[in-house]
C-alpha positions in Angstrom: 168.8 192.9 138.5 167.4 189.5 137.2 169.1 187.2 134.9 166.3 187.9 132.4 167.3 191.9 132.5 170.7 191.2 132.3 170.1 188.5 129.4 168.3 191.7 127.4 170.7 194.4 128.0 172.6 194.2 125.1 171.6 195.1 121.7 173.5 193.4 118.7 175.4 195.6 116.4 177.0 193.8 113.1 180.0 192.3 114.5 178.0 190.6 117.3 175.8 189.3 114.4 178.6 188.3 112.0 180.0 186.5 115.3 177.0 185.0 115.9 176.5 183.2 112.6 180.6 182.4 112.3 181.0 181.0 115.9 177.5 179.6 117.2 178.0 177.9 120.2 181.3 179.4 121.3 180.2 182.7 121.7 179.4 184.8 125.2 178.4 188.1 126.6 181.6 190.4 128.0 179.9 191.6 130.1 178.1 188.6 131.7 181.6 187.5 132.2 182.2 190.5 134.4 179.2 190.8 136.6 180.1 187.3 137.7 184.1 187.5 138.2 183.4 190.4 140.7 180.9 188.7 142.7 183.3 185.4 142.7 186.5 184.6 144.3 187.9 183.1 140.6 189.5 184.7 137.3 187.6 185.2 134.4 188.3 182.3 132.3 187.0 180.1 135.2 183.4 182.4 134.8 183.7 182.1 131.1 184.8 177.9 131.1 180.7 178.1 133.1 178.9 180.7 130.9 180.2 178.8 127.5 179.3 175.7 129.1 175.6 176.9 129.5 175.3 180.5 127.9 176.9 180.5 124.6 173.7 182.1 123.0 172.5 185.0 121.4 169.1 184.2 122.5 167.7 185.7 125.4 165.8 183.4 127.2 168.7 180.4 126.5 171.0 183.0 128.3 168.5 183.4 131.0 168.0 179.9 131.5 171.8 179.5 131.4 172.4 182.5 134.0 170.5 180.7 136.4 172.7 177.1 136.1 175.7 179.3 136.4 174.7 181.5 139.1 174.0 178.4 141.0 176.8 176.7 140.3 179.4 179.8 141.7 176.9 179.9 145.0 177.5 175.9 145.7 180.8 176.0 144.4 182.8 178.4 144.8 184.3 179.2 148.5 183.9 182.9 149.6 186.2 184.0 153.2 184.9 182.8 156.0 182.7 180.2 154.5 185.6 177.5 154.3 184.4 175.3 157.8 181.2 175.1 156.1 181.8 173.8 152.9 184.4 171.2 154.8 181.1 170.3 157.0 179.2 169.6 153.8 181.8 167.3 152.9 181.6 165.4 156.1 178.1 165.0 156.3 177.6 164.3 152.3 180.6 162.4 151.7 182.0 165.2 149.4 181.4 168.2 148.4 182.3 169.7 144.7 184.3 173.2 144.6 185.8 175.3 142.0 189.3 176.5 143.2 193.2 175.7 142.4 194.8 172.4 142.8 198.8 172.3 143.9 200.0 169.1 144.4 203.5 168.3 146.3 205.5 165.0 146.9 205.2 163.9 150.8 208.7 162.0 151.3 207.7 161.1 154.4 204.5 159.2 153.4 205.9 158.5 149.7 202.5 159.8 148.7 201.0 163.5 147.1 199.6 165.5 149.0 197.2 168.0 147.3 196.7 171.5 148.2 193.1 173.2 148.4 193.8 176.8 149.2 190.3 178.2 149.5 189.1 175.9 152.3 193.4 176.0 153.9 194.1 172.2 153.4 197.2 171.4 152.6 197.7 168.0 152.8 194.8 166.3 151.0 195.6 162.8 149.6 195.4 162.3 146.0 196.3 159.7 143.7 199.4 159.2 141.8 198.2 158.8 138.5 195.9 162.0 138.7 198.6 163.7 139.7 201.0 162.4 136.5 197.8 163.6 134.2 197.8 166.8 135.4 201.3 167.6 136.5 200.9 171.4 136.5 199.1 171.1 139.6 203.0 170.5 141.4 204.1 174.1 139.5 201.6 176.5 140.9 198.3 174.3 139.9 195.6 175.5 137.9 191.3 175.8 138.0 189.3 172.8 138.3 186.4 171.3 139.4 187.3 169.1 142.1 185.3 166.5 143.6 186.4 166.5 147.7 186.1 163.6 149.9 186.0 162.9 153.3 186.7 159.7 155.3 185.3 159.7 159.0 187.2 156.4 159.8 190.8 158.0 158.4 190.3 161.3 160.9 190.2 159.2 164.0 193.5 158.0 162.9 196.9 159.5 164.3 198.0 162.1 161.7 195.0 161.2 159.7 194.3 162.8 156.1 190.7 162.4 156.1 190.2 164.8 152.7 190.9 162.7 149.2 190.8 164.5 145.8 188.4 161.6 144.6 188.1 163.4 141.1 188.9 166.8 139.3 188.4 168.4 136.2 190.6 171.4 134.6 188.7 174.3 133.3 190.0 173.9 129.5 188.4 173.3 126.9 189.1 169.5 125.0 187.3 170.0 121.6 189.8 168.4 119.1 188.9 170.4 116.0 189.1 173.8 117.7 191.4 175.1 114.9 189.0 173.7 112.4 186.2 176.0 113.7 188.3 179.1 113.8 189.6 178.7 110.3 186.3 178.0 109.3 185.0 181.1 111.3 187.6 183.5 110.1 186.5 183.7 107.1 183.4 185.3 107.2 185.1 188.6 108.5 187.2 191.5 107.3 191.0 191.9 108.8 189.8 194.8 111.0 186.5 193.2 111.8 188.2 189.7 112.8 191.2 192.0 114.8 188.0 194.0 116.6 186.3 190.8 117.4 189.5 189.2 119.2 189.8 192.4 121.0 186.4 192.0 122.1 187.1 188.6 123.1 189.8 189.7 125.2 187.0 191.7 126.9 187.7 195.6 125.5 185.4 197.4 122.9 187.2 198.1 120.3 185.5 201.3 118.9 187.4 203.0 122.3 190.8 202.5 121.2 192.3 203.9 118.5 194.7 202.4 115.9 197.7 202.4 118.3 196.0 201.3 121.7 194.9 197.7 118.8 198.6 197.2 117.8 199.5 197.5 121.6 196.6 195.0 122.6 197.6 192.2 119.5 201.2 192.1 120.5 200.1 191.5 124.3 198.3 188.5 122.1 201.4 187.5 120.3 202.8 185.6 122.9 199.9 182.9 123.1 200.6 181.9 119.4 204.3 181.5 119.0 206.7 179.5 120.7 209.2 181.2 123.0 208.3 184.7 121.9 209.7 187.3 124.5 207.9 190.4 125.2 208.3 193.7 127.1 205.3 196.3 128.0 206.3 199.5 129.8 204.1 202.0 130.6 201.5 204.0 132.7 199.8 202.5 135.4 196.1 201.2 134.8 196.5 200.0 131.3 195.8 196.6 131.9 199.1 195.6 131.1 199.1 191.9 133.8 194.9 191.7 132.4 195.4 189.0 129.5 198.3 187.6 131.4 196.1 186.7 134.5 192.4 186.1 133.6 192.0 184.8 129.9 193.7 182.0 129.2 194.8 179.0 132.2 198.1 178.3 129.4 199.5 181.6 131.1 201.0 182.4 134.4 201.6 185.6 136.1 204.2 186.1 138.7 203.7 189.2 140.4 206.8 191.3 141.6 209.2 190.3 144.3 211.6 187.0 144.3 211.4 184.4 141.5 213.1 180.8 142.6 215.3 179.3 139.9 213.6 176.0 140.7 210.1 177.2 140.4 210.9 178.8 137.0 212.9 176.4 135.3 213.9 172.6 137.5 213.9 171.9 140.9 217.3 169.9 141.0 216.1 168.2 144.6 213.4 166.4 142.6 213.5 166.9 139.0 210.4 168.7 138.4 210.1 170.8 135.6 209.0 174.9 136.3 206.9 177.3 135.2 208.4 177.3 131.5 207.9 174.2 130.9 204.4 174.3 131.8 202.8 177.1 130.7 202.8 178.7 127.2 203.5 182.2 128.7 205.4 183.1 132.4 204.6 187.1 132.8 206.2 189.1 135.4 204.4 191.8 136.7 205.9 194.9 138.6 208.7 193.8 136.4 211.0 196.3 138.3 211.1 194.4 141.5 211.6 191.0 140.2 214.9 189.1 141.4 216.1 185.7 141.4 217.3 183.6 144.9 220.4 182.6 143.1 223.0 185.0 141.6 222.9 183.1 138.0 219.1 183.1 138.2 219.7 186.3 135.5 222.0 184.8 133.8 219.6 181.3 133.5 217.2 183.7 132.4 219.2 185.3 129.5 219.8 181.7 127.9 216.7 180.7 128.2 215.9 183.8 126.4 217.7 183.3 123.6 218.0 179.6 122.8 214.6 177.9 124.5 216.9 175.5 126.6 218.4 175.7 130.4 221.1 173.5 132.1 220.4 171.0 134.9 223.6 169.1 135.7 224.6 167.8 132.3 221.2 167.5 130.6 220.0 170.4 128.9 216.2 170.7 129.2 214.1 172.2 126.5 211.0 174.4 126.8 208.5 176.3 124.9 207.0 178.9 128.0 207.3 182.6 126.2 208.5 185.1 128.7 206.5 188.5 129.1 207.4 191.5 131.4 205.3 194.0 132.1 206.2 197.0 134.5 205.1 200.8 135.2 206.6 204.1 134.2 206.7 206.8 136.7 207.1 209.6 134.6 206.1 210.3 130.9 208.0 208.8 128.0 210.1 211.5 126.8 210.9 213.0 130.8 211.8 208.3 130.7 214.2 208.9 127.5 215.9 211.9 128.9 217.1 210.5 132.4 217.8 207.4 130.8 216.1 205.1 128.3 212.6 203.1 127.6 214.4 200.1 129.5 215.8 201.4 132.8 212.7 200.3 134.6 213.6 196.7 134.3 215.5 195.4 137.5 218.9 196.4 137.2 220.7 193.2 136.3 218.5 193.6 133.0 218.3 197.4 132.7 221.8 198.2 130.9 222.9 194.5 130.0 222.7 195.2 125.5 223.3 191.0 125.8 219.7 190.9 127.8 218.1 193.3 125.9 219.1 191.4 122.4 216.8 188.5 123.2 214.2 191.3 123.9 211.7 189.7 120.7 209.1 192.9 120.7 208.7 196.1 123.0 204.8 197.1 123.0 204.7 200.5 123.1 202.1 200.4 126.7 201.9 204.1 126.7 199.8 204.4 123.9 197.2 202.5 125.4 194.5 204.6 127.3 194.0 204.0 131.1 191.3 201.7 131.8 187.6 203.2 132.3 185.2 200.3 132.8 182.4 202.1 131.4 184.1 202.9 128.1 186.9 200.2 127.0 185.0 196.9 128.8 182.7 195.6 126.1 179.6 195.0 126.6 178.9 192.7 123.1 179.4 189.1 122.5 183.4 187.5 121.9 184.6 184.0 121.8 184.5 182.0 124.7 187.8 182.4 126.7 188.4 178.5 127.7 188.1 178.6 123.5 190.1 181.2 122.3 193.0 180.1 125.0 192.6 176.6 123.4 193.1 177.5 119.9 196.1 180.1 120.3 197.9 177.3 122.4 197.8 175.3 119.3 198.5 177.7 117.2 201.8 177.5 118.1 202.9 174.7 116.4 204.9 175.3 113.2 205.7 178.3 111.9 203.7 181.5 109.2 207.0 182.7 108.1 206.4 181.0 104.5 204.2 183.9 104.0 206.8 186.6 103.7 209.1 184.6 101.6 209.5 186.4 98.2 206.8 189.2 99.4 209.0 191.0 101.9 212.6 191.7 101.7 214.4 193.5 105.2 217.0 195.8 104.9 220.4 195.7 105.8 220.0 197.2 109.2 219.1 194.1 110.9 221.4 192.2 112.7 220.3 187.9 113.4 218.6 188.6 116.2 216.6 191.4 114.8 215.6 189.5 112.3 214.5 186.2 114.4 212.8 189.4 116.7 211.1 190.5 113.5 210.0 186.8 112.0 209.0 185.9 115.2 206.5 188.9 115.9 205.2 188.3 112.3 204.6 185.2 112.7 202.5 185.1 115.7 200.7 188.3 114.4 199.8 186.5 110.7 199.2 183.3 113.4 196.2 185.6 115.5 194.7 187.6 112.5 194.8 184.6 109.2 194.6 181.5 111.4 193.9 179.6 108.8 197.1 178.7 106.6 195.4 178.3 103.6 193.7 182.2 103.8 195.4 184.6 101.5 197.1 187.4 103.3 196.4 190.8 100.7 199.4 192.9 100.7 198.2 195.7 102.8 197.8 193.3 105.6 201.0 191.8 105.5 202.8 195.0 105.1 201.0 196.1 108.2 202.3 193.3 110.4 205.7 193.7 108.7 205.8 197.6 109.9 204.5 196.6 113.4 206.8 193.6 114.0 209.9 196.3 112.9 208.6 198.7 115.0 208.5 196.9 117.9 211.7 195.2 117.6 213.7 199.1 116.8 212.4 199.8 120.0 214.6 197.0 121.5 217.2 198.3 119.3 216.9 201.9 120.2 217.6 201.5 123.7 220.8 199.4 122.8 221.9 202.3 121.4 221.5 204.3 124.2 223.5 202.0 126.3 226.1 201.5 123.6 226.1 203.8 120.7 229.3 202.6 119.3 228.0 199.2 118.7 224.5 199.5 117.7 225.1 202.5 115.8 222.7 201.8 112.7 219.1 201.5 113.6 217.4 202.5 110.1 215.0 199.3 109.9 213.5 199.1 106.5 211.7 196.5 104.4 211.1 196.3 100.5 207.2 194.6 99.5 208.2 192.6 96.3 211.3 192.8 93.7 210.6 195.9 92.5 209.5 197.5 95.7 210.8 200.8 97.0 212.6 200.1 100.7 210.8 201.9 103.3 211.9 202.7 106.5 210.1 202.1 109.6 210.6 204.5 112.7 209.2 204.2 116.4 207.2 207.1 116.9 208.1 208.2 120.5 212.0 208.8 119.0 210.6 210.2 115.4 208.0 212.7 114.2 207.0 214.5 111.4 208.7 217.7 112.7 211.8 216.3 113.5 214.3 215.6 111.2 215.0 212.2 112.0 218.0 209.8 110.3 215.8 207.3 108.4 215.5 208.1 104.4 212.6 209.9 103.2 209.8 208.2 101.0 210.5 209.1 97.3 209.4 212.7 96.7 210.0 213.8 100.4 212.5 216.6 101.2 213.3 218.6 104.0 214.1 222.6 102.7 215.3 225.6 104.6 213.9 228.4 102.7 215.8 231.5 103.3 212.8 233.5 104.3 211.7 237.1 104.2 213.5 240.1 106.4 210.7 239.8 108.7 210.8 236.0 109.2 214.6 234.4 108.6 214.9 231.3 107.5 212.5 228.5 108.1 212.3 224.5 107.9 209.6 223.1 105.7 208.8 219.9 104.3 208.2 219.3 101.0 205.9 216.1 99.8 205.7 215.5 95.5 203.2 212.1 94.7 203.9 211.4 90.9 200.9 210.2 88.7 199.3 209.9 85.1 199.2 213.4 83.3 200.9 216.3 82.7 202.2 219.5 84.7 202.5 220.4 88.5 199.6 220.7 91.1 200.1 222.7 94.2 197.6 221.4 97.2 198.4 223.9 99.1 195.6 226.7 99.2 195.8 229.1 99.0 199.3 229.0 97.5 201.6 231.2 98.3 202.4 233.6 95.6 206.4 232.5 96.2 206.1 229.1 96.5 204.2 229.2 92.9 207.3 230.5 91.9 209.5 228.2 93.7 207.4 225.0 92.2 207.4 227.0 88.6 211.2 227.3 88.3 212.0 223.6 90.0 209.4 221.7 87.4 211.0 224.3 84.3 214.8 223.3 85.5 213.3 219.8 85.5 211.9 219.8 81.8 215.3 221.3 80.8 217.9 219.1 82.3 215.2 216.1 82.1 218.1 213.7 80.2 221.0 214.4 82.9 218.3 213.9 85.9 216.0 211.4 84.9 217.4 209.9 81.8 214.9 208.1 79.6 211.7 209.0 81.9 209.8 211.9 80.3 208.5 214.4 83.3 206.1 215.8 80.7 204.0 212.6 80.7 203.6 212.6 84.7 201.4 215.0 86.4 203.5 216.1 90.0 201.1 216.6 93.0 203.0 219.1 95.5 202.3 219.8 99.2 204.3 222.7 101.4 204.2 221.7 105.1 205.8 224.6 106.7 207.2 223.9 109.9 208.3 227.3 111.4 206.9 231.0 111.4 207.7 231.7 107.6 204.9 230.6 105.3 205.6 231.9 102.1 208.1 229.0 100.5 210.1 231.6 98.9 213.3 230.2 97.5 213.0 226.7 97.4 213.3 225.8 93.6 216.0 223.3 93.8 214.6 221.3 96.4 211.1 221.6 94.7 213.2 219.8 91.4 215.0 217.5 94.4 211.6 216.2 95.3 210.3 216.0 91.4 213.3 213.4 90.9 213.2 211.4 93.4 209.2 210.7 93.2 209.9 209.9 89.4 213.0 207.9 89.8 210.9 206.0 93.1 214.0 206.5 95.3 213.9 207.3 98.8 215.6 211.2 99.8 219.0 211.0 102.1 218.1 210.7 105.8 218.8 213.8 108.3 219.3 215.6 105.2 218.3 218.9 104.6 218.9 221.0 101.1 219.2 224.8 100.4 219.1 226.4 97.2 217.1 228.9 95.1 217.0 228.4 91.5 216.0 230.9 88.8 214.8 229.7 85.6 218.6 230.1 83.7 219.3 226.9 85.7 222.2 229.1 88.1 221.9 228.6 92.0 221.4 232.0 93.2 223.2 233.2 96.1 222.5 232.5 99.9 222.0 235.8 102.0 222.0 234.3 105.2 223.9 231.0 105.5 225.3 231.0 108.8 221.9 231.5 110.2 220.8 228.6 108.1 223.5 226.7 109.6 222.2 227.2 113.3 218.5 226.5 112.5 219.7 223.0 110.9 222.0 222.2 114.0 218.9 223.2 116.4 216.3 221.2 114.1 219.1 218.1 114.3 219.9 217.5 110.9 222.5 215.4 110.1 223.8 216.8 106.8 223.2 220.3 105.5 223.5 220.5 101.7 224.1 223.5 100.3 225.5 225.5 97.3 229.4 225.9 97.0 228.8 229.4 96.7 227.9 229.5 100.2 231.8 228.2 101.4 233.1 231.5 102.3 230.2 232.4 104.2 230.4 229.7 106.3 233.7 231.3 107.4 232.3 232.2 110.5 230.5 229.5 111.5 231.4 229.2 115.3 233.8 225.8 116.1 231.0 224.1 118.2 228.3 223.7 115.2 230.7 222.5 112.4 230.9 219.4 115.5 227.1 219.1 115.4 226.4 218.9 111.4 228.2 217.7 108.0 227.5 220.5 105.8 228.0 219.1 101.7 228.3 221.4 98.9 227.1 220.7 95.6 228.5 222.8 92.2 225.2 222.2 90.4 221.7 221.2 90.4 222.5 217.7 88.6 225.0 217.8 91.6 222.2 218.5 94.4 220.0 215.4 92.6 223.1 213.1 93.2 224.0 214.0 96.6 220.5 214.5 98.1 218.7 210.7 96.6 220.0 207.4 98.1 221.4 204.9 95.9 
């Protein structure tokens, strides 16, 4: 195919043409990007640094043109295997040659001189000068892409141990625009929150209209990490997510170790010669195959862990500080809940980390990599336009200056769950994430938006805190994380959904106007879980959605909203129920479908969506009302009993009526359950609604 076909193959849809008029000049074809990478023995960001140098258009025949200066700069350039004598001849009969490829540098003691490495033509021992050297001193880490300009001297070869090659010149592949943050700001605004978090997605190199809502939040908090200082991330999951992708090819401020040892000195100081590792170069240090990572020394962990938690490490008596985030990334071998029953969502770490609650603490977020579809080129690579990588890369590295944490002050309240370090877990993940989708500080962040990052940032911190509690129940007992948006807010609770779903009963509290129910059934049927969901709003009355409606549940809801209107001044004091119309919804979880008997916690449900406070968590209520007001009596309690203990409730509430039935409640289930009594239904409202 010709560059002019491959300039045409795209059409524009509306992001590419917001894009387009928000970013002109800093925009390139994903897929461009790709044709090149696999033809050329470099990462993407090096293609990209050449494409946005001479292809960041959305008009074909400047892309064409463009292709063509790329395409010929990759062929002189860039050194495939086997072709390294000849590009070394070239430099001998020209003078120099110029090549595209990493620069390491190391200090020569013998020669009190660098000596530069070019890996793709084997030298090792280049000369180079000192001061390029002191400009660029990640080249004596593990170096980084440039542009080098190679020498070589004739006269110097015929010397004994000659070094005839000379770095004479290089440039990094980065981008040096001054005002980059200017131009995103600037940018920003002409999108929507979900366009602008589609088009960084795209300009990551995945198409966003592939992934659903959960495969995004996965992809932003691999992000997070490039925008906030020391931010410490985790990403378990299946194989062929492209969990090491952003880590390796987008941005040259990351670095990516890939499993096996990890030196003490390359990661943090080499005490021989004082220079500063990995963290203290780059803005991210990921470690892939995260399960077979080990340090050379037996305190490399240990290094680790308090670098973790306090941005600082020891050398001698100076304590050096450093900004590198750390990221792991690793593979499950089986499915998440075959992971969670033969141990937890952390045991594939290596197993200094796995069961150490101390490590695991300074664990910032857990990205959830199982919900993130396995790679299929042709349907999650994009093919439209995104920022330019050496950009992008530019403009999250200095976005981590300073702090977006001003944003939730006075909005957001967190609950009482959170110990320090979930909360500096939760402010830092909120602060990147405001950080990636409102770069500019001045933008207004809606509610919605900021509740969003809020719930995401808790999430993925509970996950941290969830597998603590695995390792150590007794001391990371409470994991309920909840926040309250604004004074008056109700506090909602905030679960991770591989521990929680809808059909479980789980221990967080419900939303106001939730209740779980165990109606007593029919003789055919038994008794049967359902879930019971009231929203309160203007008007009068109560509205079953359910249709059709069962004719017992209508008799259920009619006796539970009559018991409401009559006791209205012990339940809901000065509210009037009559002024509120009550929508109702019957999720039936088990065989029974009818709702028969489930008046009181119909009126339970009423309450609490009136009163806006949240239901008991793990809590399930019995009790069938008739229109007098009286409980009626429970025919079948101790089978209620069991179907609580097997749907893992934590506290069974039922009427005191049922006491003596419970008699025979075998020894091993009044272990597994609290089971309350209440005397009345004003009773059931008190015991059942959190305070």
């Amino acid at each position: 195919m010709s560059s002019a076909d491959i300039a045409a193959t795209s059409e524009m849809d509306h992001l590419d043409q917001l894009g387009a008029k928000a970013f002109d000049g800093f925009l390139v074809r994903k897929d461009l990007v790709r044709k090149y990478s696999r033809q050329y023995p470099v990462p993407t960001y090096v293609v990209e640094f050449l494409l946005g140098r001479y292809c960041a258009s959305t008009d074909p025949s400047e892309i064409e043109e463009g292709l063509q200066i790329v395409e010929k700069q990759l062929q002189g350039r860039t050194v495939r295997t086997g072709e390294e004598e000849l590009f070394k001849a070239r430099s001998r009969d020209q003078g120099s040659v110029k090549i595209i490829d990493i620069v390491r540098a190391r200090l020569d003691t013998r020669s009190d001189s660098y000596a530069a490495e070019v890996p793709s033509l084997a030298i090792k021992d280049a000369q180079i000068d000192d001061e390029l050297v002191r400009a660029n001193e990640r080249m004596l880490t593990d170096g980084f892409y440039a542009e080098v300009t190679l020498e070589y001297d004739p006269v110097i070869a015929q010397e004994r141990n000659g070094r005839p090659f000379s770095i004479a010149g290089l440039r990094p592949i980065q981008m040096s625009n001054p005002n980059v943050l200017g131009i995103l700001a600037k940018g920003r605004a002409a999108f929507t929150t979900d366009e602008w978090r589609d088009f960084l997605i795209r300009s990551i190199g995945l198409e966003p209209t592939a992934l659903d809502e959960r495969a995004k939040m996965v992809v932003l908090l691999r992000m997070a990490p490039f925008v906030e200082r020391n931010f410490n991330l985790v990403e378990l999951g299946p194989r062929g997510t492209g969990k090491s992708h952003l880590f390796q090819q987008i941005s040259p401020y990351s670095h990516l170790i890939s499993g096996g040892k990890a030196t003490v000195a390359k990661m943090f100081v080499n005490n021989g010669n004082g220079q500063r590792g990995l963290v203290c170069q780059y803005d991210v240090v990921c470690f892939d195959e995260v399960a077979g990572v080990s340090f050379d020394q037996k305190d490399g962990v240990n290094i680790l862990k308090g670098y973790m938690a306090s941005g600082e490490f020891s050398r001698g008596k100076e304590s050096i500080r450093a900004e590198g985030g750390i990221v792991m990334v690793g593979n499950f071998d089986v499915d998440v809940e075959q992971q969670q029953r033969i141990g937890h969502l952390l045991s594939p770490l290596p197993r200094e980390m796995r069961d150490d609650t101390a490590f695991q603490d300074r664990i910032h977020a857990y990205a959830p990599g199982w919900d993130f579809p396995k790679l299929n080129p042709n349907e999650h690579l994009t093919t439209h336009f995104g920022l330019v990588s050496d950009f992008l890369s530019e403009c999250w590295s200095r976005l981590r200056d300073g702090s977006r944490l001003a944003a939730m002050q006075n909005r957001i309240h967190l609950g009482g769950a959170l110990s320090g370090r979930d909360i500096e877990g939760v402010n830092k993940t909120v602060s990147a994430l405001i950080k990636l989708l409102f770069p500019d500080p001045e933008m207004e962040i809606p509610d919605e938006d900021l509740e969003w990052i809020v719930r995401l940032a808790l999430e993925s911190r509970r996950r941290v805190k969830e597998q603590q509690k695995r390792c150590l129940k007794s001391e990371f007992r409470n994991t309920h994380f909840s926040y309250t948006l604004g004074l008056d807010g109700v506090e909602k609770f905030v679960a991770t959904p591989e521990l929680h779903s809808d059909d479980a009963i789980d221990g967080d509290p419900l939303p106001p106007g939730q209740v779980w129910a165990i109606s007593p059934g029919t003789g055919e049927t038994g008794p049967s879980l359902y879930r019971i969901e009231v929203a309160v709003g203007p008007g009068s009355g109560a509205k079953i959605l359910n249709q059709p409606v069962p004719p017992p549940f209508r008799e259920s809801t009619k006796v539970g909203e009559q018991n409401l209107y009559g006791r209205a001044k012990g339940l809901v004091g000065d509210r009037d129920p009559r002024g509120h119309e009550f929508s109702i919804q019957l999720r039936a979880m088990d065989n029974d479908r009818s709702g028969a008997g489930l008046g009181l916690p119909v009126m339970v449900a009423m309450v609490g969506g009136l009163l806006d406070r949240n239901t008991r968590g793990g809590t399930i209520i019995i009790g069938s009302l008739n229109l007098g007001g009286s409980v009626e009596m429970i025919p079948n309690a101790i089978a209620i009993a069991e179907l609580a203990v097997e749907k893992q409730a934590k506290v069974l509430l039922m009427p005191v009526s049922a006491r003596r039935a419970l008699n025979d409640l075998p020894d091993d289930l009044w272990t597994k359950i609290s089971i309350e009594f209440y005397k009345d239904p004003e009773d059931a409202v008190f015991k059942s609604l959190d305070e």
